[in-house]
VEXKEGU-342890 format. One line per field, with one value per residue (C-alpha): x, y, z; residue in three letters; residue number from 1. Coordinates in nm, 4 decimals, padded with zeros to 6 digits. Each point is the difference from the previous one (the first is absolute). Layout:
BEGIN
px: (X; ...) $
py: (Y; ...) $
pz: (Z; ...) $
resn: (Ala; ...) $
resi: (NUM; ...) $
END
This chain:
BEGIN
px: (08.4133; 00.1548; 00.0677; 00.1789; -00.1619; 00.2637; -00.0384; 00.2094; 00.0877; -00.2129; -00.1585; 00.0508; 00.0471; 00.0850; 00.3330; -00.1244; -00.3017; 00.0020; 00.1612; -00.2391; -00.2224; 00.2422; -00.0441; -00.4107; 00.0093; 00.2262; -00.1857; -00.3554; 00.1557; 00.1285; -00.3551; -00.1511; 00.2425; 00.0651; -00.4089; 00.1353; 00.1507; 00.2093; 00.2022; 00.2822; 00.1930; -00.0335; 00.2246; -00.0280; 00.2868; -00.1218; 00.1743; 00.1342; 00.3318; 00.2591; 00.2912; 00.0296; 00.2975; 00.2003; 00.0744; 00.1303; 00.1372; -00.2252; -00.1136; -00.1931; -00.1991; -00.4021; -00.0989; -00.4064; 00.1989; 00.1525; -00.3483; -00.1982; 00.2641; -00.0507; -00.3547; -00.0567; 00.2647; -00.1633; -00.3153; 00.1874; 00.1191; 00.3713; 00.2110; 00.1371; 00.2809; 00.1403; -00.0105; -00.1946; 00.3608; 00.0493; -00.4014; -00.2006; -00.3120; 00.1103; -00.0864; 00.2549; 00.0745; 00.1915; -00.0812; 00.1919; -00.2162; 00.0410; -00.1953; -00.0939; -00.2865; -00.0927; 00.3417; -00.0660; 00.2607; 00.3384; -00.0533; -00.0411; 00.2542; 00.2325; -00.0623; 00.1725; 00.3682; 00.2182; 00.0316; -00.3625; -00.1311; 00.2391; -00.1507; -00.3578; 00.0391; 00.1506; -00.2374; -00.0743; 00.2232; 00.1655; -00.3022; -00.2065; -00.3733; -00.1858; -00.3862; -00.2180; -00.2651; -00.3034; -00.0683; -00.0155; 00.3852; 00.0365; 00.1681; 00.2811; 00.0445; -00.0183; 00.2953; 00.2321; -00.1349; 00.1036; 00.3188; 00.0891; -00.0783; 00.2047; 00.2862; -00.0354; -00.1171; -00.3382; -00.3087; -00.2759; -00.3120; -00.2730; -00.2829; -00.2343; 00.2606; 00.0029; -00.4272; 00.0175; 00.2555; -00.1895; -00.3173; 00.1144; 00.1119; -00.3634; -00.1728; 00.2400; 00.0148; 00.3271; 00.0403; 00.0489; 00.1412; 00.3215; 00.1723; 00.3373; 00.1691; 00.2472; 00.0653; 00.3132; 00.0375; 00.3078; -00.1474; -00.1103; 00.3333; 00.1833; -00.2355; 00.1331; 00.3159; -00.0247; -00.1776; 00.2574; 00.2876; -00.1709; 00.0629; 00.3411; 00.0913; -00.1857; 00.2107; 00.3110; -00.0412; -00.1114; 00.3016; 00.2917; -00.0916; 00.1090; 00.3994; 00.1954; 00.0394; 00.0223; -00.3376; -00.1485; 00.2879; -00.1948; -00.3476; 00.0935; 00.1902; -00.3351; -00.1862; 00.2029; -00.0164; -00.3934; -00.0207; 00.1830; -00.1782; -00.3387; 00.1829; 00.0010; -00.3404; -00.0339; 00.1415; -00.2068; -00.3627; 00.1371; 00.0543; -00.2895; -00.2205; 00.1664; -00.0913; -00.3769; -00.0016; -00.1519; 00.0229; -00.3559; -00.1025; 00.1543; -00.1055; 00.3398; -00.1270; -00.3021; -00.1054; -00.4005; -00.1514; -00.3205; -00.0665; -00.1887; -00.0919; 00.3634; 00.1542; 00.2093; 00.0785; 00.2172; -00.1044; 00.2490; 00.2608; 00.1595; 00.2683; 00.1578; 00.3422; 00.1858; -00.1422; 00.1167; 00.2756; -00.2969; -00.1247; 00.2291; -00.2170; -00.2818; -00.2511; -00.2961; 00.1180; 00.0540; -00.3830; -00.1421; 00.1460; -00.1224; -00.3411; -00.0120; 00.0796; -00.2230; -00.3004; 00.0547; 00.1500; 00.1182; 00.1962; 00.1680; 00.0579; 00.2476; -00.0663; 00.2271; 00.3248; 00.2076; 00.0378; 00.3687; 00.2238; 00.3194; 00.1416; -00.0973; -00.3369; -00.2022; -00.1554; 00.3142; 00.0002; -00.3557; 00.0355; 00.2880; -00.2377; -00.2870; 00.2595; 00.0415; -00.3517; 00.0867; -00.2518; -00.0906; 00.0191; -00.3436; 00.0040; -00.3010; -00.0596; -00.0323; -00.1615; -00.1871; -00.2157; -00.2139; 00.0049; -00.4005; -00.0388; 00.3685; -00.1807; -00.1973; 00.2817; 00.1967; -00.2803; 00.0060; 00.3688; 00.0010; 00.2761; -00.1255) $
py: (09.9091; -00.2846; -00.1906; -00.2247; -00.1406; -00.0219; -00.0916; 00.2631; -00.2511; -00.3141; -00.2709; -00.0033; -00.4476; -00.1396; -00.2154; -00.3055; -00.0074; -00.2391; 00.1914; -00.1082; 00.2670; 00.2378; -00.0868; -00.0420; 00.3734; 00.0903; -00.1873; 00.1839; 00.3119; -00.0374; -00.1232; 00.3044; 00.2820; -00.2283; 00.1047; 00.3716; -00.0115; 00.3121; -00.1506; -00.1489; -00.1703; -00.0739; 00.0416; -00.1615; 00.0610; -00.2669; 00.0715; -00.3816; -00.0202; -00.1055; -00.0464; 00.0940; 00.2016; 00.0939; 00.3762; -00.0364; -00.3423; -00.3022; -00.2763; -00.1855; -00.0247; 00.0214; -00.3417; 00.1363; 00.2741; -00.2649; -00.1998; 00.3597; 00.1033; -00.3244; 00.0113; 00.3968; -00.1458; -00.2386; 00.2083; 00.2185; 00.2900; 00.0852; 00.1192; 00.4049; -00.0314; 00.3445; 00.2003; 00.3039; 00.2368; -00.1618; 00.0860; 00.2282; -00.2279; -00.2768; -00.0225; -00.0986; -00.3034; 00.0127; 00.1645; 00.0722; -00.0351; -00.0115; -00.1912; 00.2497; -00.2336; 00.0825; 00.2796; 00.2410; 00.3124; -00.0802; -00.3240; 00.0729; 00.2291; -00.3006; -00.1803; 00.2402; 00.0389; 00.2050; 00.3020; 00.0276; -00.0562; 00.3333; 00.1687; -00.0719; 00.0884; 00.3362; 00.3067; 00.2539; 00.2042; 00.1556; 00.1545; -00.2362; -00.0783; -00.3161; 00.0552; -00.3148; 00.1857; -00.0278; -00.0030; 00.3519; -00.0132; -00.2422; 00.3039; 00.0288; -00.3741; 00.0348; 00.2424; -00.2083; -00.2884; 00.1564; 00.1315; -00.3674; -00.1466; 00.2706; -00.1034; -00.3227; -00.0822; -00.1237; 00.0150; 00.2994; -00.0663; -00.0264; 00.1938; -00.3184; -00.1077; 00.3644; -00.0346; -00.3757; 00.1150; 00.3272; -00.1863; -00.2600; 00.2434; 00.1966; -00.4074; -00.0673; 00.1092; 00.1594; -00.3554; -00.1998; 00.3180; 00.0895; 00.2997; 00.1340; 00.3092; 00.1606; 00.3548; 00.2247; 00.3659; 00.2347; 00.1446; -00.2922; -00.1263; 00.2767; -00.0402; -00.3655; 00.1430; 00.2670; -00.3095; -00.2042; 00.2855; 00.1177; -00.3832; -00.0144; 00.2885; -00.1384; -00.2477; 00.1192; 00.1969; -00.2110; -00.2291; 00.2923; 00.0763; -00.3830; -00.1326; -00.0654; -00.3133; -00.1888; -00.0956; 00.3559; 00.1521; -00.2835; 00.1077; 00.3717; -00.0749; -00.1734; 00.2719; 00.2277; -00.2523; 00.0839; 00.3424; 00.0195; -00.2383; 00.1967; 00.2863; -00.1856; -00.0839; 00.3897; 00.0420; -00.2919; 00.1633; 00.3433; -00.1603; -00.2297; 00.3706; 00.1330; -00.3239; -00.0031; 00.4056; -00.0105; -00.1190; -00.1938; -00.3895; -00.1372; -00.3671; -00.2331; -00.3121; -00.2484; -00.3554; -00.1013; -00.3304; -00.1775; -00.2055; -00.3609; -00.2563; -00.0112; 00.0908; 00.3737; 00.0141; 00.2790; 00.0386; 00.3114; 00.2078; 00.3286; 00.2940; 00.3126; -00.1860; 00.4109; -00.0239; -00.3417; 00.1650; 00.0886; -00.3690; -00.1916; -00.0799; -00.2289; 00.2292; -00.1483; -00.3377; 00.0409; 00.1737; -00.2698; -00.2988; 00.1341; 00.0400; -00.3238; -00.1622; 00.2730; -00.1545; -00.3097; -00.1101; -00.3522; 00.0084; 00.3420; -00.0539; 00.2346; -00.1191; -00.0259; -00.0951; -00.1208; -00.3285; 00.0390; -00.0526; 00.1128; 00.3986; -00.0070; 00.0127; 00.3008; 00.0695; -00.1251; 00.3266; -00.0428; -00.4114; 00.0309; 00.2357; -00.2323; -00.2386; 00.2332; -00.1277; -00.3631; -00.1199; -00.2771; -00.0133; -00.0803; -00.1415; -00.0528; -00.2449; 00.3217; 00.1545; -00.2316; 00.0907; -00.1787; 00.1689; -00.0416; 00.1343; -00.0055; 00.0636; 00.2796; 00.2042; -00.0660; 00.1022; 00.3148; 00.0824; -00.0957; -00.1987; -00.2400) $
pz: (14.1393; 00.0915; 00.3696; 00.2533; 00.3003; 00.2747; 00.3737; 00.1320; 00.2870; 00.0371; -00.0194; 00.4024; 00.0958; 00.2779; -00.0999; 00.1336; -00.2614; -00.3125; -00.2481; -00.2378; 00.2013; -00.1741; -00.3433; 00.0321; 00.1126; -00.3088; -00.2387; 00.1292; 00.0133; -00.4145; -00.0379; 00.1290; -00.1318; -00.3466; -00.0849; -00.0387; -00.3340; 00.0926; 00.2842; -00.1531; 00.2699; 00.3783; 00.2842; 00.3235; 00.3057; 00.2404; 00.3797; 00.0140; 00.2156; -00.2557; 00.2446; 00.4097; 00.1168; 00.3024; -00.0343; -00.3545; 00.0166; -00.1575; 00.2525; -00.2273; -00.2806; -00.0416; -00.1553; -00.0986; -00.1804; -00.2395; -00.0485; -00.0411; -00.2975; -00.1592; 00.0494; -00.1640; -00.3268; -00.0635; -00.0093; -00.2459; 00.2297; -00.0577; 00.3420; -00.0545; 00.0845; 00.0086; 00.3121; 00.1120; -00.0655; -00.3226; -00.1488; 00.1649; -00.0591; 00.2326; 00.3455; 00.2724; 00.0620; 00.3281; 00.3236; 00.3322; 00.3150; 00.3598; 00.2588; 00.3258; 00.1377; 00.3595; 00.0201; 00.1662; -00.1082; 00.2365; -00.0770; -00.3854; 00.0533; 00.1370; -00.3061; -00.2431; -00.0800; 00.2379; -00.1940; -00.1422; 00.3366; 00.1077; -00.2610; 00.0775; 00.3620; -00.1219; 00.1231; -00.2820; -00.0985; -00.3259; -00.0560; -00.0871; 00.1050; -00.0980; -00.0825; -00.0846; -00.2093; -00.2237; -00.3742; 00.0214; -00.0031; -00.2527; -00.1781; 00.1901; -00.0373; -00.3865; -00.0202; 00.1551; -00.1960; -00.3646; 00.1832; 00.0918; -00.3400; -00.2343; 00.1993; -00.0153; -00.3455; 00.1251; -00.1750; 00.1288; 00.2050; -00.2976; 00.0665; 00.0527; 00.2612; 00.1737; 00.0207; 00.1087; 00.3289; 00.0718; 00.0173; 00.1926; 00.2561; 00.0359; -00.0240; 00.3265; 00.3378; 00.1401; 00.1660; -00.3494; -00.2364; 00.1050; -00.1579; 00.2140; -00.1327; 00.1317; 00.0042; 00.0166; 00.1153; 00.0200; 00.3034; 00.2091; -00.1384; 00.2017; 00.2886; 00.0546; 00.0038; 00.2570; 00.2308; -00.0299; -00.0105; 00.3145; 00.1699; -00.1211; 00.1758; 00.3232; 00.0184; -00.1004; 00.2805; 00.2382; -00.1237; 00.0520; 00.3169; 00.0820; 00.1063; -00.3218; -00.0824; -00.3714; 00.0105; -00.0053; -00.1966; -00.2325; -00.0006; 00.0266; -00.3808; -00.0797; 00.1124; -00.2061; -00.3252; 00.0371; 00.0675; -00.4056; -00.1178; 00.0849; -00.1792; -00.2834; 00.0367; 00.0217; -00.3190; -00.1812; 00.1281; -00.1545; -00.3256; -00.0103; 00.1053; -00.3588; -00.1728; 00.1025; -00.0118; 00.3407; 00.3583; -00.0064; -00.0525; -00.3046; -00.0726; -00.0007; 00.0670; 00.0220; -00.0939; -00.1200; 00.2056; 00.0769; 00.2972; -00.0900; 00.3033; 00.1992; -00.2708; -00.1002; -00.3778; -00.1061; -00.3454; -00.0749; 00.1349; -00.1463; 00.1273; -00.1362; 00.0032; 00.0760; 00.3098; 00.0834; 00.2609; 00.2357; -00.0412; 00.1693; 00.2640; -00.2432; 00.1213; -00.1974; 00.0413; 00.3947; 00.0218; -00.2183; 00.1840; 00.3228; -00.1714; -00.0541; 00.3144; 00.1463; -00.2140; 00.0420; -00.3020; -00.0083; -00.3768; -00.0766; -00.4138; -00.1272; -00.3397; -00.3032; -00.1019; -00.2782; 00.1176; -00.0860; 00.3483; -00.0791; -00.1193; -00.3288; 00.0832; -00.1015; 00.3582; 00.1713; 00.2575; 00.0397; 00.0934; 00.2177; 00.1881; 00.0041; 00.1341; 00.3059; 00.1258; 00.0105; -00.1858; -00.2668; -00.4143; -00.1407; -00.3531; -00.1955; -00.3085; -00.2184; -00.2843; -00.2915; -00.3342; -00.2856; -00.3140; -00.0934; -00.3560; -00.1690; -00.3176; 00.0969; 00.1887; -00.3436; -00.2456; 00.2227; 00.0058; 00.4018; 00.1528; 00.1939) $
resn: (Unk; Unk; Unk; Unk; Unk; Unk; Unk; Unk; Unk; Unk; Unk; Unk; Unk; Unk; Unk; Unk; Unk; Unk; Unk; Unk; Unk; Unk; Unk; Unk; Unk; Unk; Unk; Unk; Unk; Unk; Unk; Unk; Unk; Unk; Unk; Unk; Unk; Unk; Unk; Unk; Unk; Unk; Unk; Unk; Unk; Unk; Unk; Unk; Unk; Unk; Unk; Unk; Unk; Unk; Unk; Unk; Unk; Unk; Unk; Unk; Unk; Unk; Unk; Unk; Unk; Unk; Unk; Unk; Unk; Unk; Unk; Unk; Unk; Unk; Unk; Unk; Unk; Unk; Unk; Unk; Unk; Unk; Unk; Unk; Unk; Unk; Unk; Unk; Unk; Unk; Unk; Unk; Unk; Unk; Unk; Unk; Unk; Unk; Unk; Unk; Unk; Unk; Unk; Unk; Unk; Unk; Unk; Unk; Unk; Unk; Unk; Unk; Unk; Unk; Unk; Unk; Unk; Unk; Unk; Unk; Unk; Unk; Unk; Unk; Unk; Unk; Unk; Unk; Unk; Unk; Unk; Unk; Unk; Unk; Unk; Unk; Unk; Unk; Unk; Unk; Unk; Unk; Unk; Unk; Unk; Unk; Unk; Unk; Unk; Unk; Unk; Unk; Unk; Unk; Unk; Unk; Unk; Unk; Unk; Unk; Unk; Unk; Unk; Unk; Unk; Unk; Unk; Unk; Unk; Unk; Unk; Unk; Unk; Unk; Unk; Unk; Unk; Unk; Unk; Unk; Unk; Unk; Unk; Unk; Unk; Unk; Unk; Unk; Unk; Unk; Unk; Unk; Unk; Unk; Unk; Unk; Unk; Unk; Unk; Unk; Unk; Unk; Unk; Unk; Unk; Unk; Unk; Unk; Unk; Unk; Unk; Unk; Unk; Unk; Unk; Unk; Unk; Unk; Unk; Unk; Unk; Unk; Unk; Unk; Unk; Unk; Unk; Unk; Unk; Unk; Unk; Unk; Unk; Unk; Unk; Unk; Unk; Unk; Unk; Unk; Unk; Unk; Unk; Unk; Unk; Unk; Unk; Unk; Unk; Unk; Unk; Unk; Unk; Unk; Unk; Unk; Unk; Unk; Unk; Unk; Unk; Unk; Unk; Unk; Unk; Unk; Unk; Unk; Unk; Unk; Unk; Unk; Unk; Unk; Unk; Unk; Unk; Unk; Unk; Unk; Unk; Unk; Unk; Unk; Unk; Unk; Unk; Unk; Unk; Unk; Unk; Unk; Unk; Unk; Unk; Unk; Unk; Unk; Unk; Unk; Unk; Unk; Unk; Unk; Unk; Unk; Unk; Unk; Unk; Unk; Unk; Unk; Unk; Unk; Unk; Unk; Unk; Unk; Unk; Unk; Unk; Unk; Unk; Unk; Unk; Unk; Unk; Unk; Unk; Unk; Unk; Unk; Unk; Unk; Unk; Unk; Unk; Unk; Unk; Unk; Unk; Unk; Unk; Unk; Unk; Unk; Unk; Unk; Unk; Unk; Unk; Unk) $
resi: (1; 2; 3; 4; 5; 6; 7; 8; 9; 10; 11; 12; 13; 14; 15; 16; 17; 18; 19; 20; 21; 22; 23; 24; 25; 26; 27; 28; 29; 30; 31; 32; 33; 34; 35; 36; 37; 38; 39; 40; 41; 42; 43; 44; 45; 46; 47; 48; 49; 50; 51; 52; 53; 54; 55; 56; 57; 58; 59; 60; 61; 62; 63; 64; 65; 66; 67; 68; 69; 70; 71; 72; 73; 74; 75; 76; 77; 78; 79; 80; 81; 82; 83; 84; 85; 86; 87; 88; 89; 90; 91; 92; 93; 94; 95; 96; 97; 98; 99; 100; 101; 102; 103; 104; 105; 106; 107; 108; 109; 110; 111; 112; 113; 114; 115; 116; 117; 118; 119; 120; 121; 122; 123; 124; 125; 126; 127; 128; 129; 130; 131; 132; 133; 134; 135; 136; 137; 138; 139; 140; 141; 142; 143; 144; 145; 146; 147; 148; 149; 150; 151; 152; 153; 154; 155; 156; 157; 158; 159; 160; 161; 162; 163; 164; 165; 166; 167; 168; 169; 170; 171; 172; 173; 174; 175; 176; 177; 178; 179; 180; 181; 182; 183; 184; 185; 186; 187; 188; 189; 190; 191; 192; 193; 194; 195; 196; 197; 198; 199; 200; 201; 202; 203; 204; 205; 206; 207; 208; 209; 210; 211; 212; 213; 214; 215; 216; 217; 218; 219; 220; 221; 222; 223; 224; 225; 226; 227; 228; 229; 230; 231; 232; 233; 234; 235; 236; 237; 238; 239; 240; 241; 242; 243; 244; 245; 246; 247; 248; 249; 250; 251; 252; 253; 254; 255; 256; 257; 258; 259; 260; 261; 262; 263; 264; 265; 266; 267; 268; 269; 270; 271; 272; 273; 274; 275; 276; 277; 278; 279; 280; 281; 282; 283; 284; 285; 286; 287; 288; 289; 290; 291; 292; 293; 294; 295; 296; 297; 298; 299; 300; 301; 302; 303; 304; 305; 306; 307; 308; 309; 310; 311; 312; 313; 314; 315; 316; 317; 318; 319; 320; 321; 322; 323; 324; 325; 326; 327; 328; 329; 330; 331; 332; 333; 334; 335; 336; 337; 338; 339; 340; 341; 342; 343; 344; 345; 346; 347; 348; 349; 350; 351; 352) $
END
């Protein structure tokens, strides 16, 4: 059995360091690993700013990134320079995050773009509830998971990858392991829509009782646009009821994070995409963003994308959500390896 030694994400430097700092720690690191005659290469990913961005627009290059990639060549690492998408054994490169330091919610709220910040104000409805929950759940979360990557070609959670979150969650407290799902039922569906039939009616009669004028011929039409639009709604909760063969919880959306220091990273996200009509609201996204100013949480990391900025991208949808929060690209220097023992992975039929 053969090996690779990979730093899923690190060496961690601070960018003002020597860069030469870089290259000791690589060339201790071969040292140690090189002694095992069954790891064949190394991988390091060290978190060095490569370039600084405003939303998705460069401001300027990092110049340590330029001195650390010289520094790890010349040491005899080569850069990867495919993406996470394009091999499934690369990590990501670039990042979206958003600074809510000292925010409290309205004023986080503030921050975001017009129609996410409607959204995120929105009170429940369609049916859906928002649980944070424990590892116990982790289930629930796993479903959607495999449902998100058939349809989008992604690779599965590996079973070492499904033990590493799981544990994480039962190491942490409910402060610092973060899983949101969301839940949909036909019949609390169809309550929310007897509440807020029941306050359309209210009002309609509260406004026909008044002089007519063109301002409530106006909201009485809006009124009316609302009451069949809730019978719509009606009709969507009866077919969703068929779908799930029952009126109960049915698990429709949910994303996986860990809280570290002032910082929320959401590692992964996942939704049974036939429900999406009852998601319009963000529900997971609105719960976890008030989560975070709620604990405090100066950087709230949505994690990755493509790095590509225009439609071809294969995340565009996702990014030109991101976008919504007004926050910053992060770019890191990415992902670099040392084959160790060429002629060892060859006598053994490995690629190396």
């Amino acid at each position: 059995m053969f090996y690779r030694a990979h730093v899923t994400y690190g060496p961690l430097l601070d960018t003002n360091d020597d860069p030469q700092l870089l290259g000791q720690f690589a060339a201790q690191l071969e040292a140690y690993v090189k002694r095992d005659k069954r790891v064949l290469s190394l991988r390091i990913n060290p978190l060095i700013a490569r370039a600084f961005y405003r939303d998705i627009e460069l401001v300027e290059e990092n110049p340590h990134a330029k001195a650390a990639d010289e520094v790890l060549k010349s040491a005899g690492f080569t850069r990867i320079t495919e993406e996470f998408y394009q091999r499934s054994d690369v990590q990501i490169r670039f990042i979206y995050t958003k600074d809510i330091a000292h925010l409290d919610f309205e004023e986080a709220l503030a921050s975001l773009a017009k129609g996410l910040r409607r959204r995120f104000r929105a009170p429940a409805r369609y049916g859906i509830e928002v649980r944070f929950v424990g590892p116990e759940q982790f289930g629930d979360f796993l479903s959607l998971y495999e449902l998100t990557a058939e349809r989008n070609d992604m690779s599965a959670l590996s079973g070492s990858s499904i033990t590493l979150y799981k544990d994480l969650m039962e190491e942490f407290d409910s402060d610092h392991s973060v899983l949101c799902i969301a839940y949909y039922s036909p019949q609390r569906h169809r309550d929310h829509i007897d509440q807020e039939l029941a306050e359309i009616q209210a009002r309609q009669r509260e406004v026909s009782a008044r002089k007519e004028t063109k301002a409530q011929l106006r909201e009485l039409a809006d009124l009316a646009t609302r009451t069949a639009g809730l019978e719509t709604q009606r009709e969507l909760a009866a077919q969703f009821e068929q779908l799930a063969g029952h009126s109960g919880d049915v698990p429709v959306n949910s994303a996986l994070g860990y809280a570290i220091g002032d910082e929320l990273l959401l590692l992964l996200g996942a939704m049974n995409k036939e429900y999406h009509p009852v998601l319009r609201d963000y529900p997971v996204e609105a719960a976890l963003f008030k989560w975070a100013v709620e604990h405090n949480i100066a950087t709230y990391n949505t994690f990755g994308i493509s790095g590509v900025f225009d439609e071809s991208a294969p995340d565009a949808n996702i990014l030109r959500f991101k976008q919504w929060l007004n926050g910053n690209v992060e770019e890191f220097i990415g992902s670099y390896e040392k084959v160790l023992h060429r002629n060892m992975g060859k006598l053994a039929g490995v690629e190396v």
